[in-house]
C-alpha positions in Angstrom: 0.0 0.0 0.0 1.3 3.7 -0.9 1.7 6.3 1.2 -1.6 8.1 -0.7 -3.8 5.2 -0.6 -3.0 5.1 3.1 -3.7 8.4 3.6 -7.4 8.8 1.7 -8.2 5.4 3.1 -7.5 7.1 6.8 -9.6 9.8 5.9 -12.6 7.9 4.8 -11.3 6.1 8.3 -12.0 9.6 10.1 -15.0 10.7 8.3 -16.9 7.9 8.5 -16.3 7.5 12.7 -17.1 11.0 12.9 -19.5 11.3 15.9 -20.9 14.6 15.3 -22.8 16.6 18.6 -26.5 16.4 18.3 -27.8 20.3 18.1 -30.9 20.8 19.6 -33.8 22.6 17.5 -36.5 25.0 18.9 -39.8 25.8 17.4 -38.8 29.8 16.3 -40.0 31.1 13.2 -40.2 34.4 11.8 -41.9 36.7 9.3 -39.9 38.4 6.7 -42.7 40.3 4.5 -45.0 37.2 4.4 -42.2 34.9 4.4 -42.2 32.5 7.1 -38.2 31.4 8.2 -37.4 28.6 10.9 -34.3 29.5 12.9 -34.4 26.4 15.3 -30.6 27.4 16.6 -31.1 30.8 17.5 -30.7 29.8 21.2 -27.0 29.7 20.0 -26.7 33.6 19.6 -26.5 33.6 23.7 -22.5 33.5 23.8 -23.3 33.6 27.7 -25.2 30.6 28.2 -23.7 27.5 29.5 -25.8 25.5 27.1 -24.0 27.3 24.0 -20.6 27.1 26.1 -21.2 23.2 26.0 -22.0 22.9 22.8 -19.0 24.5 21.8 -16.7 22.1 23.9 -18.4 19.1 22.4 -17.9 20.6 18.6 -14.1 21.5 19.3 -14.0 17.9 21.1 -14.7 16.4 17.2 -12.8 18.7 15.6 -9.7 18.6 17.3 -9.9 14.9 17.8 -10.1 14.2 14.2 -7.2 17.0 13.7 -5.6 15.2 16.3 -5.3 12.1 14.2 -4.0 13.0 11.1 0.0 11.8 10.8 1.7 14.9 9.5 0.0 17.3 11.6 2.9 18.1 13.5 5.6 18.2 10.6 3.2 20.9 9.1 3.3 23.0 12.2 7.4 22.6 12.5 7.8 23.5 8.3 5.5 26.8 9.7 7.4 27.9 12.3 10.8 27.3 10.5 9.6 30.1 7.8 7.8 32.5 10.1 11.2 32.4 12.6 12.6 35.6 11.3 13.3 39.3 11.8 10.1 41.2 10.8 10.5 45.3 11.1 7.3 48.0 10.6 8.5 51.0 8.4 10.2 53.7 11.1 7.9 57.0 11.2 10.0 59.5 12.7 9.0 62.2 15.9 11.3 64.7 17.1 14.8 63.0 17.4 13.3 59.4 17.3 12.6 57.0 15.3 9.5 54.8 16.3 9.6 51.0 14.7 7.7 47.7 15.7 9.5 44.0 15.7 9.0 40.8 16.0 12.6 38.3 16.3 10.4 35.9 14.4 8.0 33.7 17.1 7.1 36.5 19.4 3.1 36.4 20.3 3.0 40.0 19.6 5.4 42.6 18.4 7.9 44.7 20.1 7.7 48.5 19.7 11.0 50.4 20.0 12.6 53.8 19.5 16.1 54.9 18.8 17.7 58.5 18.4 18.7 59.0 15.0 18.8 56.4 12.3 21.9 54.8 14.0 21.1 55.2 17.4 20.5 52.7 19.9 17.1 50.9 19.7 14.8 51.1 23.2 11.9 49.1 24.2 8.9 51.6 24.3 6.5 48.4 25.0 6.4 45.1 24.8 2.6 43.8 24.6 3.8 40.2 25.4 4.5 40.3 29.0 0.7 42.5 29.4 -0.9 38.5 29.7 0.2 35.1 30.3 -0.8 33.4 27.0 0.2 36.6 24.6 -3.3 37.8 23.4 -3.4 41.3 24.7 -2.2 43.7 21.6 -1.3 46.9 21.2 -3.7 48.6 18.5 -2.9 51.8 18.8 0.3 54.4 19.2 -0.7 57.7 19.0 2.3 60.5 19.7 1.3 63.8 20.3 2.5 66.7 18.5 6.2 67.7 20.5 6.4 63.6 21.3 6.0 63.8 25.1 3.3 62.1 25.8 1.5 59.1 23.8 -1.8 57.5 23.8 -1.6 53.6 23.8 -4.7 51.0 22.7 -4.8 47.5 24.3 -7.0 45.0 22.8 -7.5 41.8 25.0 -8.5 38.3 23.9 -8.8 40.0 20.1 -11.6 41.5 21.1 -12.6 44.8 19.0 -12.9 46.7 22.3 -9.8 49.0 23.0 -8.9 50.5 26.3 -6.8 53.4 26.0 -3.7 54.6 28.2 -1.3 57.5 28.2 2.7 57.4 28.5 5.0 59.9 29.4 7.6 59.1 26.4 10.4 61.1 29.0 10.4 58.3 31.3 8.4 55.4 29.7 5.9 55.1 32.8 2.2 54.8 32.2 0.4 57.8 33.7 -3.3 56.8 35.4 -5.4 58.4 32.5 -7.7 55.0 31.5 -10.4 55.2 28.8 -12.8 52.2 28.4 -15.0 51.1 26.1 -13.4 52.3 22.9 -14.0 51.2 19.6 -13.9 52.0 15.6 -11.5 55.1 16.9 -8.0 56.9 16.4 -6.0 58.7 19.3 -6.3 62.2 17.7 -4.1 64.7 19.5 -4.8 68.8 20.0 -2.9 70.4 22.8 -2.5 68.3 25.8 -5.2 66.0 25.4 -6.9 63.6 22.7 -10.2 62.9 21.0 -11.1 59.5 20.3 -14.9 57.6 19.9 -16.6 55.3 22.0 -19.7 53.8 23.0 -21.4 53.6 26.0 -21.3 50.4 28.6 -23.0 47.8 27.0 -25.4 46.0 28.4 -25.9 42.4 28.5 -23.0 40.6 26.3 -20.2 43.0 25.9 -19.3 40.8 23.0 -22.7 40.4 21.2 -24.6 43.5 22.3 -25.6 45.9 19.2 -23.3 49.1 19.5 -25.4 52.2 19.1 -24.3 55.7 20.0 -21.3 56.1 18.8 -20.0 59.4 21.2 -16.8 61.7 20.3 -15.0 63.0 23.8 -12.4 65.1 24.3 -9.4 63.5 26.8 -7.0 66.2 28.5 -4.1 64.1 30.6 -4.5 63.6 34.1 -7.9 63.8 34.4 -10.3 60.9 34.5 -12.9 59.7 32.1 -15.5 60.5 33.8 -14.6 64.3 33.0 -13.8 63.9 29.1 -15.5 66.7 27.6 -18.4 65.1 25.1 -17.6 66.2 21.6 -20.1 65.2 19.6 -23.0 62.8 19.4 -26.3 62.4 17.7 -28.7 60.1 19.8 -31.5 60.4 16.9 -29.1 58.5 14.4 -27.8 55.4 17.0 -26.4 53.7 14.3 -23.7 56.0 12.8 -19.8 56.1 13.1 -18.3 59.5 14.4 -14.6 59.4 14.1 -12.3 62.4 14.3 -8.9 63.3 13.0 -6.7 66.4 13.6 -4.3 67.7 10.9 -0.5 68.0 11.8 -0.8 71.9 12.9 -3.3 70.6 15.1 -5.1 74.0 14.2 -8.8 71.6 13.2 -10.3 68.5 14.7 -12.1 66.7 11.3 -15.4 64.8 12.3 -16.3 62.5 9.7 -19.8 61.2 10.1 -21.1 57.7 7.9 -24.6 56.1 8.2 -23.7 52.8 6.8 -26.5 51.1 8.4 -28.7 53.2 6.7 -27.1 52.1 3.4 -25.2 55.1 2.8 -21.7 53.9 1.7 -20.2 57.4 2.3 -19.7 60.6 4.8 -20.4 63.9 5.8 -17.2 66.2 7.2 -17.3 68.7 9.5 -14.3 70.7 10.5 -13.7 72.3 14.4 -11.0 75.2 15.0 -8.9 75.1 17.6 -10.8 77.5 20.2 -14.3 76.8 18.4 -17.1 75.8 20.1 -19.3 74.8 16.9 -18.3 72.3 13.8 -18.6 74.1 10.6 -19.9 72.1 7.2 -18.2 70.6 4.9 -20.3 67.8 3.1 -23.2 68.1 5.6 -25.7 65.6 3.6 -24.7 61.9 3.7 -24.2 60.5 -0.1 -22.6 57.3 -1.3 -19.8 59.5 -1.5 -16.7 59.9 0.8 -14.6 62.6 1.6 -11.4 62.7 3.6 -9.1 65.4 4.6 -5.4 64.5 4.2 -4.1 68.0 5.1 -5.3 71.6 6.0 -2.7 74.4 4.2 -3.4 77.9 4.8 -7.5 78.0 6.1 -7.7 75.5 3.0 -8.4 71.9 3.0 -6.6 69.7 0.9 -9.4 66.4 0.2 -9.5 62.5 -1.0 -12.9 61.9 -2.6 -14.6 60.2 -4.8 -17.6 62.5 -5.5 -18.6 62.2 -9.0 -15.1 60.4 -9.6 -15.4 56.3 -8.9 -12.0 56.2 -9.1 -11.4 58.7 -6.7 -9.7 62.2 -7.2 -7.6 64.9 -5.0 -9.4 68.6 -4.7 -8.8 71.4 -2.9 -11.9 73.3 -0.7 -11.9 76.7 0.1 -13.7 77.4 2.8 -14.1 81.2 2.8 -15.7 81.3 -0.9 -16.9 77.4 -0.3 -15.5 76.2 -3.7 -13.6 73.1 -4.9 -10.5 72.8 -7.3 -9.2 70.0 -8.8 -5.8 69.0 -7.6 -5.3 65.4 -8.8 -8.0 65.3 -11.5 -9.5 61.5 -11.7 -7.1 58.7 -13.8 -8.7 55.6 -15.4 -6.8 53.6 -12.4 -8.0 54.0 -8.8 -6.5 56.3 -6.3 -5.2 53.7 -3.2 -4.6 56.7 -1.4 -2.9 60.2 -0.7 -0.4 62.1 1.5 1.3 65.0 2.4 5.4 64.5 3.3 8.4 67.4 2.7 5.7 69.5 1.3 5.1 67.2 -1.6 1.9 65.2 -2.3 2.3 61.4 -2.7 -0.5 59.6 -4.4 -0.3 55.9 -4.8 -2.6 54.6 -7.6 -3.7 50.9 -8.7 -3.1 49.6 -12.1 -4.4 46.0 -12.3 -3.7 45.5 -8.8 -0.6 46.6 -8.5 0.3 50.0 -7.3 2.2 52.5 -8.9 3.3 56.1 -6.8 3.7 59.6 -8.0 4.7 62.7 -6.2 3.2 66.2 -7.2 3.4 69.1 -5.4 0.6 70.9 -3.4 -1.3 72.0 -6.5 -1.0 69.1 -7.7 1.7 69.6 -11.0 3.6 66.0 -11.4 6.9 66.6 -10.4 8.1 62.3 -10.7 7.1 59.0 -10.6 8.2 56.4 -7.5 10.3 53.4 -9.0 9.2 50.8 -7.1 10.9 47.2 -7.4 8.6 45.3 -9.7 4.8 45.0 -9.7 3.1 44.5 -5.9 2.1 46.1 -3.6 4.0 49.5 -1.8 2.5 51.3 1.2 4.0 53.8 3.1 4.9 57.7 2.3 3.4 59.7 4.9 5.5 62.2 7.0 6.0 65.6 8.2 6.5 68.9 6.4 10.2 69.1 7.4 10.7 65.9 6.5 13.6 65.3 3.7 12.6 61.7 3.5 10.2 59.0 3.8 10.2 55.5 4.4 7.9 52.9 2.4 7.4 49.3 1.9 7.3 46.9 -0.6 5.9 43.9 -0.6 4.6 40.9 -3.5 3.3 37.1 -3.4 7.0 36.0 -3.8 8.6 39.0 -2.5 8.9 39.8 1.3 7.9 43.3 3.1 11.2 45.6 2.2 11.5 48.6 3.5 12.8 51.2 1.6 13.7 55.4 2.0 12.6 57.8 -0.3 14.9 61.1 -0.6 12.8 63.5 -1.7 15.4 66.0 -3.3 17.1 63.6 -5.2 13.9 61.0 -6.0 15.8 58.3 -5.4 15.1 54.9 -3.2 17.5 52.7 -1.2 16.9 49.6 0.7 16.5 50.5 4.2 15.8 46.9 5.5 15.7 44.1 4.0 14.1 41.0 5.5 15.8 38.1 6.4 14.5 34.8 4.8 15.3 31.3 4.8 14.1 31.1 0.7 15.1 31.7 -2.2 12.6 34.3 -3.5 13.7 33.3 -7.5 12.5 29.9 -6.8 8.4 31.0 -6.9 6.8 32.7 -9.5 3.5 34.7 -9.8 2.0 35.4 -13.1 -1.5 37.6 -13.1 -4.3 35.8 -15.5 -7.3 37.3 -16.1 -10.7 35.4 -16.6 -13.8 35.4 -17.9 -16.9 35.8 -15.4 -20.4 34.9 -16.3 -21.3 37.2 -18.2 -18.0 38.1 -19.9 -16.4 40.5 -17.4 -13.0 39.8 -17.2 -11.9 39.4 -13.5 -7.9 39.2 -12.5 -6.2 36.7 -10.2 -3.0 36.2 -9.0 -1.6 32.2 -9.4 1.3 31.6 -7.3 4.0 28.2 -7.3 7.2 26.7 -7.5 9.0 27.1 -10.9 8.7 23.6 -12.4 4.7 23.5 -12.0 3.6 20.8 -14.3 -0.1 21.9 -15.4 -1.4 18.3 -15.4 -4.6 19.0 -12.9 -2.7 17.1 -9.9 -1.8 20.3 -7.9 -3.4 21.0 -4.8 -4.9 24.5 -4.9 -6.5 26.5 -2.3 -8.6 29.9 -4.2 -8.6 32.6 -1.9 -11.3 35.4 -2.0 -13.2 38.7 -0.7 -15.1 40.7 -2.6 -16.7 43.0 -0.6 -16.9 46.5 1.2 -14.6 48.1 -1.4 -11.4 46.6 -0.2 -8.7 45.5 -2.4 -6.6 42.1 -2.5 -3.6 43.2 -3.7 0.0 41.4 -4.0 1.4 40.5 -0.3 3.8 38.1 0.9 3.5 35.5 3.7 6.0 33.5 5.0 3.4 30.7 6.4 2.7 29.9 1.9 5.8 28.7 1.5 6.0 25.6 2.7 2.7 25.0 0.8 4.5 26.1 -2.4 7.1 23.8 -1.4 4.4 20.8 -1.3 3.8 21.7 -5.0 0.9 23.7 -4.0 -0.8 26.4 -6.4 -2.0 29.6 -4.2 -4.7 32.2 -6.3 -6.0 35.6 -5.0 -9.0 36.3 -7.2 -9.8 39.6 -7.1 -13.5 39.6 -7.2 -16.0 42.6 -8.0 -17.4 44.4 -5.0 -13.9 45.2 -4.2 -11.9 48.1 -4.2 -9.7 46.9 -7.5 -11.0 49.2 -10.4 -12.3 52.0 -8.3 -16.3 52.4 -6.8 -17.7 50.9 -10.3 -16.3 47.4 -9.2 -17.5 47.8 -5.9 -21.4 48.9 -6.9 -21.0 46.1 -9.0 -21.0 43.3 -6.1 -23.1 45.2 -3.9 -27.1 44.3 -2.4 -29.0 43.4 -5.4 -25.7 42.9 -7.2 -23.7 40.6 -4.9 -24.2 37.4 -7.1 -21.7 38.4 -9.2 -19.0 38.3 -6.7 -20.0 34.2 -6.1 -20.0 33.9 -10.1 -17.1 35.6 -10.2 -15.2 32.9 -7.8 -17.0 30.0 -9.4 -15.5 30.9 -12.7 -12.1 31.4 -11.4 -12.4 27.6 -9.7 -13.6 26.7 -13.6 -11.0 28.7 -14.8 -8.2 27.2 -12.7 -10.2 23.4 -13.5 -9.8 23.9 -17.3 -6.1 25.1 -17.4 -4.9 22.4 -15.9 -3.6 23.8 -12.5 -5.9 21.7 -10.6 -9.0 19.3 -10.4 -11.9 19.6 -8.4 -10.6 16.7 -6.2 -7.2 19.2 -5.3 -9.1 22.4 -5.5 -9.8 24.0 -1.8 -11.6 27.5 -1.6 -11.0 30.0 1.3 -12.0 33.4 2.6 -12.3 35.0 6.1 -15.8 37.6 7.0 -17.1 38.5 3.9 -14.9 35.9 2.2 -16.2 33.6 4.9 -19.7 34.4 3.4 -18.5 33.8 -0.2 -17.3 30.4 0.8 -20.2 29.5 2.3 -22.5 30.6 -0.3 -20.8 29.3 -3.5 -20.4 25.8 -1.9 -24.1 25.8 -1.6 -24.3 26.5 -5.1 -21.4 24.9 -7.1 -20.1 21.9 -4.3 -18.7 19.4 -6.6 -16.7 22.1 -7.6 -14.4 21.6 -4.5 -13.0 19.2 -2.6 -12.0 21.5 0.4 -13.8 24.2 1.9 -12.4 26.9 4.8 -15.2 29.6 5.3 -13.6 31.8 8.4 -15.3 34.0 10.7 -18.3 34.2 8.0 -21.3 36.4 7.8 -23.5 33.7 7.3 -26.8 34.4 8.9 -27.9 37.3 6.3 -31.3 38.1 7.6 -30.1 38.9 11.1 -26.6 39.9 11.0 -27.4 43.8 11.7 -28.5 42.7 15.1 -25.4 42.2 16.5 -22.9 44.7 17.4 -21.7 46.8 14.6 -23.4 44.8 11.8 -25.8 47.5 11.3 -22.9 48.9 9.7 -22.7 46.4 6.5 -26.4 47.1 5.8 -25.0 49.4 2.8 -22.8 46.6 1.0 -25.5 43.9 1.7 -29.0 45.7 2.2 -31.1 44.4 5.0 -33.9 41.8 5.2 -36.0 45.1 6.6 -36.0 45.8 2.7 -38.5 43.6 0.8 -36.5 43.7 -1.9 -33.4 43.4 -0.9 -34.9 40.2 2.0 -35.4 38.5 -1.4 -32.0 38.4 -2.5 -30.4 37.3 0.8 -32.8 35.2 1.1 -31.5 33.4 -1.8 -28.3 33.4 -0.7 -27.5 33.8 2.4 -25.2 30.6 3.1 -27.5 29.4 6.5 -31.0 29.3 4.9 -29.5 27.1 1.8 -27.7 24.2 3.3 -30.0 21.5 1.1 -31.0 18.5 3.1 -28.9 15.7 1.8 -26.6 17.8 0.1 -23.0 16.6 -0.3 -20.9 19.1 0.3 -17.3 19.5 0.1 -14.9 18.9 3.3 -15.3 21.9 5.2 -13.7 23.4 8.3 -15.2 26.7 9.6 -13.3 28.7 11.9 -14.7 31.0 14.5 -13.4 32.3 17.8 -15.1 32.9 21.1 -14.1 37.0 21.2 -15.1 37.6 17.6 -17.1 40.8 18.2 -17.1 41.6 14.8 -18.9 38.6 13.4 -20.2 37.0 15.9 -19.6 33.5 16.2 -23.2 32.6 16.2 -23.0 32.8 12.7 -20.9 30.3 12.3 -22.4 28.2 15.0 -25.9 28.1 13.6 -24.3 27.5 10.0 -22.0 24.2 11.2 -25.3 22.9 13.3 -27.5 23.2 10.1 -24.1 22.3 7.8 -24.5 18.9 10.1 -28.0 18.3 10.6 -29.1 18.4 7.2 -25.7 16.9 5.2 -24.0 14.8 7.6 -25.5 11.6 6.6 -25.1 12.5 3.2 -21.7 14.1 2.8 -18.7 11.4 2.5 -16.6 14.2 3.7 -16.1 15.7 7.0 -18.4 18.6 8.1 -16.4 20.6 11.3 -16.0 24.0 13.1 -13.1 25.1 14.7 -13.5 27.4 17.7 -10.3 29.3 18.9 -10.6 30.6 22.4 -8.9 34.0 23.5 -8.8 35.0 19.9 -10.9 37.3 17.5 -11.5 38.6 14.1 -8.1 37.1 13.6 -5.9 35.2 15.4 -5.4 37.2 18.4 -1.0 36.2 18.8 1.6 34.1 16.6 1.2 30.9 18.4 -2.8 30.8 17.6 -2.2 32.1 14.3 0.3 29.2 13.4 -1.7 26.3 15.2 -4.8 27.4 13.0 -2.9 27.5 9.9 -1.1 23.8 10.7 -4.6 22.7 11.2 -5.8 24.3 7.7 -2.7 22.8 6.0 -3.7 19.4 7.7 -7.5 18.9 7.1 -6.4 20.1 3.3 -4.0 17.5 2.3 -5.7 15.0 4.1 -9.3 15.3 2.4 -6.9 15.7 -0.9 -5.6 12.1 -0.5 -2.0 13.4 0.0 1.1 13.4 2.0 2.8 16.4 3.9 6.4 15.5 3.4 
């Protein structure tokens, strides 16, 4: 017997002893516009109750006793840490006479920040967020100088919670000072003067991790008082469900409010601008559009502004307040504006041409002055700075090309490596080639296809498709070190970059929004049929992956196309879509979804939402969901109520395993390195297993 024959028979072994926990089923139905919908699990939204708190032991018993079982599980998780054991540095961003930088030596739980005098200098530990608990899940989320860099405003998240409590230093002599602000979240640390704004929410009440957050409240923080005397801001109790976030620009002369009402569907912002000594916000964009405005630097009572108001692909204008007009400063381009900023009195604009960026510098009206030679085609972020700054740092990243770091010297426009990461591969040995695909109907969607040089198109290879496709956001060319010893397997890794992204500017987004958002699944199916009929894979070696939204693409396209794949990983998924505004901020994806409020739009969820149509009987591929038990983002109920129904109605059915995976003391994502590698292991594990193959 072969070493693959052993290996699928095992698996058939595993599936087939598979004792799955029975999920109890209560009579609760509801009426969505004459509609009637069962939801016999809802009892498992109550993350407090010891009845859901047992039902997740006996699910994780399962899971991590068939894990548990297969052979090469542990070689997997050595091969991970081997390539993730390495030097990894955050760009430096300079304040005053130091330079501020994050590392990790390669297996720390969370990174290190330090400081150092001058570029040569000695580097200090400012923080190190591993020794703030025991088993390395508390991180630091935010680092906030102000202005003269004596003082700082640090964000702890514990458990990888979205909550943040917020803490001042004294950067003189490192020691924490008693300020404490709790019960922060979707916020910045924006300094003015000796003291900060930043956003929260009140207490909530009942499950701090489940409640709906409403009341979003802007308060003003002066050091060495206590919270209870913050000065409230801004807040608008007759609109609960909108974000108020506020920014200050470098003079600190204006605090910039920026008000969105995504949960009324709105997908953009009003701005409203406060000056220093004013007791009243003055109007920008007062009414709410689907268009967004942000202010990346005040010059001179004038307001230098990112938006993409009558521009999808975004533009850069100037508003004068006193005579209330606009002027074009970076007119629109047929590719997408990433983003804008100010550094050495130059404005850097980074732009996205099929996915890969590519940076100019102007100057502040906006007359082109160079292009940015970056490295190849990826990914470069990066660029922001001071006005006396005569340099800026960036970095530079691709699928087979890890984070660089480079400086930028403005005067002469010229880049030098500033760090260079230090890896145990060769990155010549991988290639990445960009395809592009036909969807449905006919729009041609890129991808990126990653492997070993030497890849022998023959169908054999085992592939995992990764996707989003939602909210405007971008895949774009990134490294990771934990790939590699899947490229090294002969594994094929594809980003597909899906509409309802952020790719090709608003257009691309609108067009895998609400009443739209089927194109986003038929735009994954027909990469997976894309990938089938060029040979890179089968669908007996094709896996298909994507976290939140991408956990709800997963989820939804193996209802649809199932013998399609072999392997299926939806993570932290939005998977109940006719309730997932009840929970705490999910109000706030009501704009990119629609809500099941909505007739209309109840239809189309309805149809697809990846709970409601699990078929009875189905046979589905082998699928590991993965959750954690402080996702306050997407709730875990959703996946909960997804893997009962996945099991109830297909277990008897489907040949293949049907599991969740529930991390504890972790979040939206894995809350420290350790998690983060014993989840991927796991992944890599329940993959080549269910593919019949070997991890040598």
């Amino acid at each position: 017997m072969n070493m693959v024959t052993a290996a699928i028979m095992a698996t058939d072994t595993f599936a087939q002893q598979l004792n799955y926990p029975k999920t109890k089923q209560i009579e609760h139905t509801d009426d969505y516009h004459g509609t009637k919908v069962a939801d016999p699990y809802r009892w498992l939204e109550d993350d407090r109750s010891e009845e859901t708190a047992a039902w997740v032991k006996s699910q994780n018993e399962v899971t991590f006793g068939y894990l548990d079982k297969i052979p090469f599980k542990g070689k997997i998780f050595a091969d991970l840490e081997k390539a993730y054991n390495y030097p990894k540095y955050s760009a430096p961003s300079k304040k005053g006479e130091y330079f501020y930088f994050y590392k990790n030596d390669g297996l720390q739980n969370q990174a290190v920040l330090y400081r150092q005098k001058g570029l040569k200098g000695t580097p200090e530990v400012v923080i190190d967020p591993n020794k703030l608990s025991a088993d390395g899940t508390t991180r630091l989320t935010v680092f906030s100088l102000s202005k003269n860099g004596s003082y700082a405003v640090l964000g702890f998240s514990k458990g990888g919670s979205d909550w943040q409590e917020y803490q001042v230093m004294d950067m003189k002599t490192l020691a924490m000072l008693s300020d404490k602000v709790e019960w922060v979240k979707v916020s910045g640390a924006a300094w003015q003067g000796d003291g900060f704004y930043y956003s929260s929410y009140p207490k909530p009440e009942g499950s701090a991790l489940a409640a709906k957050n409403e009341n979003h409240q802007v308060y003003y923080h002066k050091i060495g008082t206590a919270q209870n005397e913050d000065k409230l801001i801004f807040e608008d109790p007759a609109n609960p469900q909108r974000f108020h976030t506020v920014g200050t620009t470098e003079d600190e002369q204006y605090a910039v409010l920026s008000v969105s009402d995504r949960g009324k569907g709105k997908d953009g912002n009003g701005l409203w601008v406060l000056k220093k000594g004013d007791t009243n916000f003055t109007a920008i964009k007062e009414e709410i559009t689907d268009f967004s405005y942000g202010v990346i630097e005040h010059i001179n009572g004038d307001f230098l502004i990112e938006t993409n108001e009558n521009a999808p692909n975004s533009k850069v204008v100037l508003y004068q307040p006193k005579n209330k007009s606009w002027k074009n400063v970076l007119p629109e381009k047929p590719e997408p504006l990433q983003g804008a900023g100010t550094a050495g009195g130059k404005l850097f604009a980074l732009y996205s041409k099929d996915v890969t960026t590519r940076v100019y510098v102007y100057d502040l009206t906006g007359k082109l002055e160079n292009e940015v030679n970056l490295p190849g085609l990826g990914s470069a972020s990066g660029f922001g700075g001071e006005k006396e700054d005569s340099f800026v740092f960036y970095t530079f990243t691709s699928f087979n090309y890890p984070p660089t770091i480079f400086s930028y010297d403005i005067a002469s426009k010229k880049s030098v490596v500033f760090r260079a990461p230090e890896v145990s591969f060769k990155p010549e040995d991988y290639e990445t080639k960009q395809v592009f695909y036909p969807s449905k109907d006919g729009t041609k969607i890129p991808a990126f296809v990653t492997y070993k040089k030497g890849l022998k198109l023959d169908g054999s290879n085992p592939t995992i498709l990764y996707g989003y496709g939602g909210f405007n956001i971008s895949l774009t060319p990134a490294f990771s070190p934990t790939r590699i010893p899947f490229l090294d397997q002969g594994g094929v890794y594809v980003q597909a970059n899906l509409r309802g992204g952020g790719e090709y500017g608003e257009t691309w987004h609108e067009q895998g929004m609400k009443l739209k958002k089927q194109n986003v699944f038929d735009d994954f199916i027909a990469a997976a049929e894309f990938l089938i009929k060029e040979k890179y894979t089968s669908p007996e070696r094709l896996a298909i992956q994507g976290g939140s939204n991408g956990g709800l693409l997963v989820g939804a396209v193996m209802n649809q196309r199932p013998e399609l794949f072999k392997v299926a990983f939806p993570a932290v998924g939005v998977m109940d879509m006719l309730r997932f505004h009840k929970f705490t901020i999910g109000w706030n994806w009501i704009a990119d979804y629609g809500s099941s409020d909505n007739a209309e739009e109840f239809g189309v969820l309805y149809g697809y939402s990846p709970l409601h149509n699990i078929k009875e009987g189905g046979k589905y591929p082998a699928t590991m969901i993965t959750t954690a038990d402080h996702d306050d983002r997407v709730v875990p109920a959703h996946s909960f109520k997804y893997a009962a129904e996945l099991q109830t109605k297909a277990a008897a059915s489907s040949a293949n395993p049907l599991l969740i995976r529930i991390d504890t003391n972790s979040g939206h994502g894995a809350s420290n390195t350790k998690k983060a590698l014993e989840t991927q292991a796991d992944i890599y594990a329940f993959l080549f297993s269910n593919m019949g193959l070997v991890w040598k």
